[in-house]
Each structure stands twice: as C-alpha cells, then as structure tokens.
Backbone bond lengths (Angstrom), bond angles and torsions (degrees), N, CA, C in turn:
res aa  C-N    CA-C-N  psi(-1)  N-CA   C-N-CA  omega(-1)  CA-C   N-CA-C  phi
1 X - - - 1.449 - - 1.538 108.31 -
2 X 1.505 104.54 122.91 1.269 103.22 163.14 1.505 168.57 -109.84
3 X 1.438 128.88 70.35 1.381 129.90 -131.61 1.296 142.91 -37.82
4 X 1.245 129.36 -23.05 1.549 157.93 -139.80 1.264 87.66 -61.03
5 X 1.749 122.04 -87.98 1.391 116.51 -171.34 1.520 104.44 -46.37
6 X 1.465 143.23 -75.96 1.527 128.07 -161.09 1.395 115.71 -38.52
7 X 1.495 113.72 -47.18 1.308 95.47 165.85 1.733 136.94 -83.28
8 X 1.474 105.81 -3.57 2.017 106.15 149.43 1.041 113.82 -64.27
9 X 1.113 127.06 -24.69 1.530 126.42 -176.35 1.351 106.98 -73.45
10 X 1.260 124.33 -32.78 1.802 118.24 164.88 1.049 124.72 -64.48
11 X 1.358 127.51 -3.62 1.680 139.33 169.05 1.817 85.92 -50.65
12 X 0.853 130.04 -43.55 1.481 124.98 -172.77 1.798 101.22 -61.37
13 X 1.159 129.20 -47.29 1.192 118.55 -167.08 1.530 114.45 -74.60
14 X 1.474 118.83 -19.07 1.469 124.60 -172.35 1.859 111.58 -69.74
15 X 1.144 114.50 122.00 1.649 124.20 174.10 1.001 85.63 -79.95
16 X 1.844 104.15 141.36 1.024 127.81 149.66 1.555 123.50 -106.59
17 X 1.261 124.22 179.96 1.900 115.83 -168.11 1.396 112.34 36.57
18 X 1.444 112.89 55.66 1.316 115.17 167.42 1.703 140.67 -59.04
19 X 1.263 97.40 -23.88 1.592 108.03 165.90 1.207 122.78 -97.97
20 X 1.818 119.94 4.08 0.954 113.71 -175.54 2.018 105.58 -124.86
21 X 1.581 86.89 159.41 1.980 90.53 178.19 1.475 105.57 -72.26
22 X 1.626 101.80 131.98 1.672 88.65 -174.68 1.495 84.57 -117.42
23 X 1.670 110.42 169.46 1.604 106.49 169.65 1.444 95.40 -115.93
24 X 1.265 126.84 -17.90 1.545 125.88 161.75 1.447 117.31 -92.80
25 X 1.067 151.06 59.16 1.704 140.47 -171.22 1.900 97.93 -24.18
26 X 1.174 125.98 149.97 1.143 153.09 158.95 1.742 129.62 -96.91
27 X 0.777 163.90 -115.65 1.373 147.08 -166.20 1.389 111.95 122.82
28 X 1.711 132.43 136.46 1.254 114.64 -163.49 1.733 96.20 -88.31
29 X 1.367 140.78 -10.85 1.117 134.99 -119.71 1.933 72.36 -119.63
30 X 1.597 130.55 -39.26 1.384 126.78 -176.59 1.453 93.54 -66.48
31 X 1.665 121.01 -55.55 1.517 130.16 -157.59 1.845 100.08 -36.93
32 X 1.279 114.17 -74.03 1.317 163.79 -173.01 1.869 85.61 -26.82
33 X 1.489 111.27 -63.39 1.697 116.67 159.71 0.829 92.48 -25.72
34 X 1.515 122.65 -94.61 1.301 137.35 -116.74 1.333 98.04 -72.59
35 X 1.220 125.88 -82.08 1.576 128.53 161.05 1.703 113.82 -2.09
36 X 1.279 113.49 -54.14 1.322 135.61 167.38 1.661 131.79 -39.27
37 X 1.628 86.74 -40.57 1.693 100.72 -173.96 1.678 95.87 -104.48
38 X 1.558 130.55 -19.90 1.284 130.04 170.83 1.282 113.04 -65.87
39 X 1.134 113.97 -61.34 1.351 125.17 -177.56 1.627 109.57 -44.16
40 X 0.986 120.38 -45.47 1.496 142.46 -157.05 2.139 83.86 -79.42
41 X 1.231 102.17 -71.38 1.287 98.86 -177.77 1.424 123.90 -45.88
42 X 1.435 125.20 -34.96 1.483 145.19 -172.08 1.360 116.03 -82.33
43 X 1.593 108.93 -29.00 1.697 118.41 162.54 2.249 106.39 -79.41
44 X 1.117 110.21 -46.89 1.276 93.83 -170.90 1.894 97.55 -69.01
45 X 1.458 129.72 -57.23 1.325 113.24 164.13 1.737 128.46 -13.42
46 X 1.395 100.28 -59.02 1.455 110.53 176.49 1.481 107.96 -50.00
47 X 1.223 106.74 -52.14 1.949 116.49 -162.61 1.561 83.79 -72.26
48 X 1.527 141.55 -88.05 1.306 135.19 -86.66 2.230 73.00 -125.34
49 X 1.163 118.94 -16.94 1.970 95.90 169.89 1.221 90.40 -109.45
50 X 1.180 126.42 -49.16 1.792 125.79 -169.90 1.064 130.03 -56.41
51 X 1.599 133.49 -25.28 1.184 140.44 -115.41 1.798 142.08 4.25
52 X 1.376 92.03 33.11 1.536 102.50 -175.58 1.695 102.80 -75.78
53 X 1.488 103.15 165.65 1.418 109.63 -172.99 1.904 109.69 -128.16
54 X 1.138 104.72 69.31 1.313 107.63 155.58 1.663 125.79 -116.00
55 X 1.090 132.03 -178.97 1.466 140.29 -173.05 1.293 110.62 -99.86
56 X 1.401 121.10 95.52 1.459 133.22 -172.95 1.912 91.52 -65.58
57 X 1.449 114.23 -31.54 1.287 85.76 -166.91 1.647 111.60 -83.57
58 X 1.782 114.61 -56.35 1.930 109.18 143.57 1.514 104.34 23.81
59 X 1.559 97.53 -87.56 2.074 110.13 -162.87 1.623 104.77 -47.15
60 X 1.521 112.89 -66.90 0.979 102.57 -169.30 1.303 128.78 -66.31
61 X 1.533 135.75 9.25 1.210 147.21 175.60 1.814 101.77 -97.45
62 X 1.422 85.73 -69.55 1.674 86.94 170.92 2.036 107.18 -40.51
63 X 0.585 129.54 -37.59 1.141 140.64 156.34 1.439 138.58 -35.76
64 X 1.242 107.18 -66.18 1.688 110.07 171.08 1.433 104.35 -86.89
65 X 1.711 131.87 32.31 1.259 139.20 177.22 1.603 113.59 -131.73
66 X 1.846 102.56 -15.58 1.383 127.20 -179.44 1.656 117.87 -25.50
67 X 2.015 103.13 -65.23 1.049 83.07 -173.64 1.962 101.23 -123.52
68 X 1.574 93.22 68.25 1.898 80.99 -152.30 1.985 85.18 -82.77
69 X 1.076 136.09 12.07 1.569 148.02 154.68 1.583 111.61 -31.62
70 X 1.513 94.47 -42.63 1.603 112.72 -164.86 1.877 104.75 -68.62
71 X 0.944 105.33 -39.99 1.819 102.80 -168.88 2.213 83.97 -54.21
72 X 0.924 128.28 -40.75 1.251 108.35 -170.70 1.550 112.03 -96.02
73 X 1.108 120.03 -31.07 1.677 139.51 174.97 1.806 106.60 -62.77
74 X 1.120 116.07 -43.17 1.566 133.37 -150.84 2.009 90.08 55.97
75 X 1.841 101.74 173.52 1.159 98.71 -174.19 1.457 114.55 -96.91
76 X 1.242 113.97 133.82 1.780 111.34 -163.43 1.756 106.81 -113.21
77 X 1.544 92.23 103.12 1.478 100.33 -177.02 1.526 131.07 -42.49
78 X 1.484 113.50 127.27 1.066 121.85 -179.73 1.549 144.23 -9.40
79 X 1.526 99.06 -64.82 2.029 106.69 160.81 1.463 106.15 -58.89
80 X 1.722 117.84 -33.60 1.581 99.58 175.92 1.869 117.27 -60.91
81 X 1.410 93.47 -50.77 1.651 107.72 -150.93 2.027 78.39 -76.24
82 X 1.068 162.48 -10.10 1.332 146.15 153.52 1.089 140.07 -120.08
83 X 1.690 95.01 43.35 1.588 110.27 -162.54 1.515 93.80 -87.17
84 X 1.393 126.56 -19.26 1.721 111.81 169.22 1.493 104.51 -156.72
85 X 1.213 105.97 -159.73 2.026 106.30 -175.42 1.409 87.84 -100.79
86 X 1.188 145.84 7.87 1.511 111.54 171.27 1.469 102.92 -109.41
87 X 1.398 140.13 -34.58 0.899 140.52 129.25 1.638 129.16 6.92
88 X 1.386 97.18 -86.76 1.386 108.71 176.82 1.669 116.11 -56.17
89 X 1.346 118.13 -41.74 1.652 138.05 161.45 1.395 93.18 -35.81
90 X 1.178 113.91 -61.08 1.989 119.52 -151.93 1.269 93.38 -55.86
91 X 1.629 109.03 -67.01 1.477 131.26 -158.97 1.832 114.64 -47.87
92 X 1.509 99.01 -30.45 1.524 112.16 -174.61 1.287 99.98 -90.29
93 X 1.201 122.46 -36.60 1.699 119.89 171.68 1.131 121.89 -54.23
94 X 1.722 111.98 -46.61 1.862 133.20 156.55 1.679 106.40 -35.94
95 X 1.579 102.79 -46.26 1.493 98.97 -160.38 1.694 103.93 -68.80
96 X 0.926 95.56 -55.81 1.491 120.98 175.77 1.821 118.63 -26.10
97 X 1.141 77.02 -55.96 1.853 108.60 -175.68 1.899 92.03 -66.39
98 X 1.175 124.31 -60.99 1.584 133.88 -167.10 1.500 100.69 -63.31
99 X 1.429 111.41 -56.48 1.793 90.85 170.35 1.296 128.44 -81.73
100 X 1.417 129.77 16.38 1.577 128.12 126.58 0.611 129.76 -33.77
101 X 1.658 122.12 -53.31 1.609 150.61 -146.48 1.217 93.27 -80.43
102 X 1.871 112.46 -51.75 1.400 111.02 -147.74 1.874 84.34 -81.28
103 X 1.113 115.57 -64.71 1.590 92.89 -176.81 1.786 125.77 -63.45
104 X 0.647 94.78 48.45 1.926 104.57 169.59 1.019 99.53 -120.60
105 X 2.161 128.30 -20.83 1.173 109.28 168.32 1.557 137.23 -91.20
106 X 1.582 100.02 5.74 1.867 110.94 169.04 1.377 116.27 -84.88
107 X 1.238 124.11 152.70 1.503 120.84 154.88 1.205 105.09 -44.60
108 X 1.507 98.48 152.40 1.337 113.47 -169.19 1.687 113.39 -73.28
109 X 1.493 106.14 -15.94 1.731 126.06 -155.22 2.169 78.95 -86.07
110 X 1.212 129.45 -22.38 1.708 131.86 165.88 1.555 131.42 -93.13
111 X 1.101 63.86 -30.59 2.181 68.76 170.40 1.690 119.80 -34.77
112 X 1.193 109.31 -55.29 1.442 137.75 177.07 1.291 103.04 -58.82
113 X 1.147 132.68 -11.69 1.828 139.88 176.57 1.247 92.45 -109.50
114 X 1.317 150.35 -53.78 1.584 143.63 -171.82 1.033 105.44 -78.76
115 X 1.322 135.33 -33.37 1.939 123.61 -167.81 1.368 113.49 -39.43
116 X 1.979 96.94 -49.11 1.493 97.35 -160.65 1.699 105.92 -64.32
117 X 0.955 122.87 -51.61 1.334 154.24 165.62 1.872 100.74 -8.27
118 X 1.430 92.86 -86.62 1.845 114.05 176.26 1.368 109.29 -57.28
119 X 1.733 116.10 -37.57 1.520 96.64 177.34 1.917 97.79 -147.81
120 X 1.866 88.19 95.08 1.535 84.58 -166.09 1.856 86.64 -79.09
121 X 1.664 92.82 176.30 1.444 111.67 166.00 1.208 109.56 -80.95
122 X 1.205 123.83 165.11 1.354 117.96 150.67 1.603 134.55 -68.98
123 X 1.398 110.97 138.03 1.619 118.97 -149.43 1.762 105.93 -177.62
124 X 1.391 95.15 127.87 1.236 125.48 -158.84 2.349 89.38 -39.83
125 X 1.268 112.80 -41.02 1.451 114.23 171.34 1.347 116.96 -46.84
126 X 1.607 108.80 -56.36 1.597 114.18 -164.81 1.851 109.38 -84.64
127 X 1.820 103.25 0.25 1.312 111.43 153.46 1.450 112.85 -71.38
128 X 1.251 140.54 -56.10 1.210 136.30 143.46 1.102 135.84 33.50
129 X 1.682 78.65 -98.97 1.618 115.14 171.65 1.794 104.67 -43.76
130 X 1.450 105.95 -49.94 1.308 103.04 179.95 1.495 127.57 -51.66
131 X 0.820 120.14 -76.17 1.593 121.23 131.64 1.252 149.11 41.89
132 X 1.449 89.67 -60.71 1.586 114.80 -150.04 1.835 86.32 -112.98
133 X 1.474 96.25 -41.02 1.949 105.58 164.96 1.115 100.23 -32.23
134 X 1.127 105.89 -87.29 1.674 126.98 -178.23 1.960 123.03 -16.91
135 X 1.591 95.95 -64.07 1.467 107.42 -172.93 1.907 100.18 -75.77
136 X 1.728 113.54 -12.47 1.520 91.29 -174.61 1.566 92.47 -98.39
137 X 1.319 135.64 -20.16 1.984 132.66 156.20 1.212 80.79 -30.15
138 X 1.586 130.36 -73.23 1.540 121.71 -118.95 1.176 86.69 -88.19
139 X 1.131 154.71 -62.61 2.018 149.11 -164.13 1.674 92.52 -67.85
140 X 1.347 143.04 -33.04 1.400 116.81 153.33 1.179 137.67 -50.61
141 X 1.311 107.70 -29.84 1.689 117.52 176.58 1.724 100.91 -72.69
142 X 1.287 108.72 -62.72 1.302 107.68 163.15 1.741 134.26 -35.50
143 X 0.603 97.89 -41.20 2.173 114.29 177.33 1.714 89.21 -59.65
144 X 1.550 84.37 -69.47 2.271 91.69 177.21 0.993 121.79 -20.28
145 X 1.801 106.71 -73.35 1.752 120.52 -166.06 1.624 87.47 -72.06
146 X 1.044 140.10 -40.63 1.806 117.56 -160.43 1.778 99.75 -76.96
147 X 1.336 131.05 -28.23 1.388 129.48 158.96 1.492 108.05 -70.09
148 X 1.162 136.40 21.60 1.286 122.74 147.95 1.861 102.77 96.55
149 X 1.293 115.81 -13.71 1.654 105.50 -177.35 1.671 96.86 -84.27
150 X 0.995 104.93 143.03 1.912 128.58 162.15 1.500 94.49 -97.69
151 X 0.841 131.68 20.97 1.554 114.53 173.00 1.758 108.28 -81.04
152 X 1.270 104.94 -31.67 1.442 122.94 -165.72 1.619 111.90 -93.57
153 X 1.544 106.00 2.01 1.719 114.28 162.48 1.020 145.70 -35.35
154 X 1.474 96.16 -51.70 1.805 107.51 -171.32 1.459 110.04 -100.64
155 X 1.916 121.78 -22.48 0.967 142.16 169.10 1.961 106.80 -40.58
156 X 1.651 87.67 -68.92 1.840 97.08 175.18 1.655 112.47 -59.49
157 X 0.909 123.73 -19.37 1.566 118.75 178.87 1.096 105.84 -79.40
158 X 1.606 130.34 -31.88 1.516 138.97 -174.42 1.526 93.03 -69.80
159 X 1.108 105.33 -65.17 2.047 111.18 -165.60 1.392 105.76 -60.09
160 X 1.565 111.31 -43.77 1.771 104.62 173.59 1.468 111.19 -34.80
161 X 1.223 111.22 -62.74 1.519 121.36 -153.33 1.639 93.22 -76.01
162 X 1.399 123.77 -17.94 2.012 96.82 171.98 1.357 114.88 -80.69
163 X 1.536 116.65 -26.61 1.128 139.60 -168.33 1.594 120.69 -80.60
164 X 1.579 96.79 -23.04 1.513 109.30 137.96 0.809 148.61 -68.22
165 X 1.612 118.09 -30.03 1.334 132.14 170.94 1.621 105.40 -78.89
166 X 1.529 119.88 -18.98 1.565 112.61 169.19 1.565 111.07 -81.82
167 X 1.257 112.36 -15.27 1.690 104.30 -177.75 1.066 104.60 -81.03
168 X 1.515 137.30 -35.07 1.782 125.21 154.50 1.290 132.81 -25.95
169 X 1.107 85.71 -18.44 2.005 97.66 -154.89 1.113 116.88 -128.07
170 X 1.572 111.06 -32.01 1.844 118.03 175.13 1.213 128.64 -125.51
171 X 1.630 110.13 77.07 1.310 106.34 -158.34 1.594 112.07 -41.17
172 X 1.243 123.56 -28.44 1.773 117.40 177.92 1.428 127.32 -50.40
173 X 1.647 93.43 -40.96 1.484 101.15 179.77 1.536 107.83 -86.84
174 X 1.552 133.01 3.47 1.389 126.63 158.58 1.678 109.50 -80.21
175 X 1.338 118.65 -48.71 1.371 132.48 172.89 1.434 99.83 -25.50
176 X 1.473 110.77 -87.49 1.669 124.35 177.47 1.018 125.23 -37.82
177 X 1.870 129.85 -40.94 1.046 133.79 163.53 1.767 117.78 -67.49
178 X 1.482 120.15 -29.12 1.713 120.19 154.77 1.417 116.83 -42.08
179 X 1.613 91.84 -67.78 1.622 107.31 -157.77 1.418 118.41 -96.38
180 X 1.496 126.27 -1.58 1.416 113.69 -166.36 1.801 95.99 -134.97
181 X 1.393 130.09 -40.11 1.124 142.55 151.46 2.075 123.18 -8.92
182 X 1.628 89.94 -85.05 1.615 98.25 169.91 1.559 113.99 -44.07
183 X 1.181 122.91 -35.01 1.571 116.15 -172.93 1.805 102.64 -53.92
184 X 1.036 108.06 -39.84 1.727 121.68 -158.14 1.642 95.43 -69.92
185 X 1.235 120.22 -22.20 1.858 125.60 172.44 1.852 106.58 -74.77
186 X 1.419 110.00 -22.28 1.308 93.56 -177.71 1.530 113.79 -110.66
187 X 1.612 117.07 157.13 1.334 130.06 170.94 1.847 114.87 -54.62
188 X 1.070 76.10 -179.72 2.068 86.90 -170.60 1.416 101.53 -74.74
189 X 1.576 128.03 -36.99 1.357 115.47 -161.95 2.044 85.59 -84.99
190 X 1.141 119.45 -43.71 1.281 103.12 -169.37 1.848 121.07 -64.00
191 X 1.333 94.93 -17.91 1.873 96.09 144.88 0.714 139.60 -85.26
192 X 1.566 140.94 -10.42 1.152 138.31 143.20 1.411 131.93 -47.57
C-alpha cells in the first residue's frame, strides 16, 4: 500500500495565514491551484508576447507540488520561517527531510517522476513558480483589504514592493499585474 496521494490530499487540511485574522481561511491544497494556474499563465505570457522560452506547462506542475512539504511540515508563517539564517537553514532541512518522507511513499518504479517535482532544481520554470507565490500573497492581501480586514495592510505593501522589483525585470509578471490583477479589486456583479 501506497500513501503519497492520501496524504496530498491533506494539503486541504493545512491553514494558511496562521497568525493572521482571515475573513476567507485559505488552505495550502486551494493556494497550490492558484499558484498553479499563475504560473502557467506567466510562462505562456513569457513565450507567446515576450518571446522567452520556458515551459508554461513545467511551472504549473512544479507548482501544484510547490508546497506539498506542508502535509508533514504544517505551513510555518513567513516572519517565523525567515526570522534569521538558522531558522530558515532548519526549516529547509525540515523541508527537505518531508519530501523524503513523501517519496518513500511511491513505488519505487515513480520516485524518479516525483523527485524533480518535491525537490526541483533551480530553472527558469520553478522561477515562476516563485513568482506566482508572490502575486497569489499579493491578491490575498487584496481579497482581505476589499472584505474590510486591515490586518492584511502592511503584508500588501511588503509584496507590492518585491513585485515591483519583478516588473523591472519580467516583463510577464508586469503584463499580469496590468491586465489580470485589477479584476481581483472588483465585486461579482462588476464582472459580469
């Protein structure tokens, strides 16, 4: 018997923004989508206005595998997990250690299909992925402040300003932040 999927399937039980008041709770197993379908969008942008050459599809796989660490880690909020270098060391060693765990639970004849997955290299895709972290923080903070919490204030001012420093640099991730971003400020009837 082999566990791997039963325990991806607990990506659903993991809270996310744990120190903070949410009026939507989050979940790593929805995040992990979302991240999923950005990423995916931010690689074909790159290829098909940019002419850059990475694998829009790559990201978004690398992607819905991003943070599957967490079913054994739970998710350890941000100021915790980079409040110093030994810390952050530990936490990546934790990570490290959990996708062992998680592949000890495939046949061995799959492992070799998940490695890359649980512990990709670095690659212009799993830059992406990074990315795509980033812009789904920042439309969470956003969802927050338009439901009325300020808890999620200073959070979006932090992510603005990295996400600025990626619009210098990636025209894709300025594109997305033009054109796909503002929708997330308006209500349901004003999308319709």
């Amino acid at each position: 018997m082999n566990h791997f999927f039963a325990y991806l399937s607990r990506l659903k039980l993991i809270k996310r923004w744990g120190l903070m008041r949410n009026v939507t709770p989050e979940n790593s197993q929805e995040h992990s989508w979302q991240v999923a379908t950005i990423a995916h969008a931010l690689g074909l942008i790159q290829v098909r206005l940019f002419g850059g050459n990475v694998n829009a599809n790559k990201a978004a796989v690398l992607a819905l595998y991003h943070d599957a660490s967490e079913v054994i880690t739970g998710d350890l909020p941000t100021p915790v997990k980079y409040a110093n270098k030994v810390i952050r060391d530990a936490y990546h060693a934790l990570e490290e250690n959990a996708c062992g765990t998680l592949l000890s639970m495939l046949p061995k004849e799959l492992v070799e299909g998940y490695e890359p997955l649980l512990a990709p290299y670095n690659s212009p895709e799993t830059e992406l992925v990074h990315i795509a972290d980033k812009i789904c923080a920042y439309l969470k903070c956003i969802e927050e402040e338009r439901c009325g919490n300020s808890e999620f204030a200073v959070a979006r001012l932090s992510i603005e300003k990295i996400l600025y420093q990626y619009e210098e640099e990636r025209p894709e991730v300025a594109y997305f932040l033009e054109h796909f971003v503002p929708s997330f400020t308006l209500t349901l009837d004003e999308l319709s």
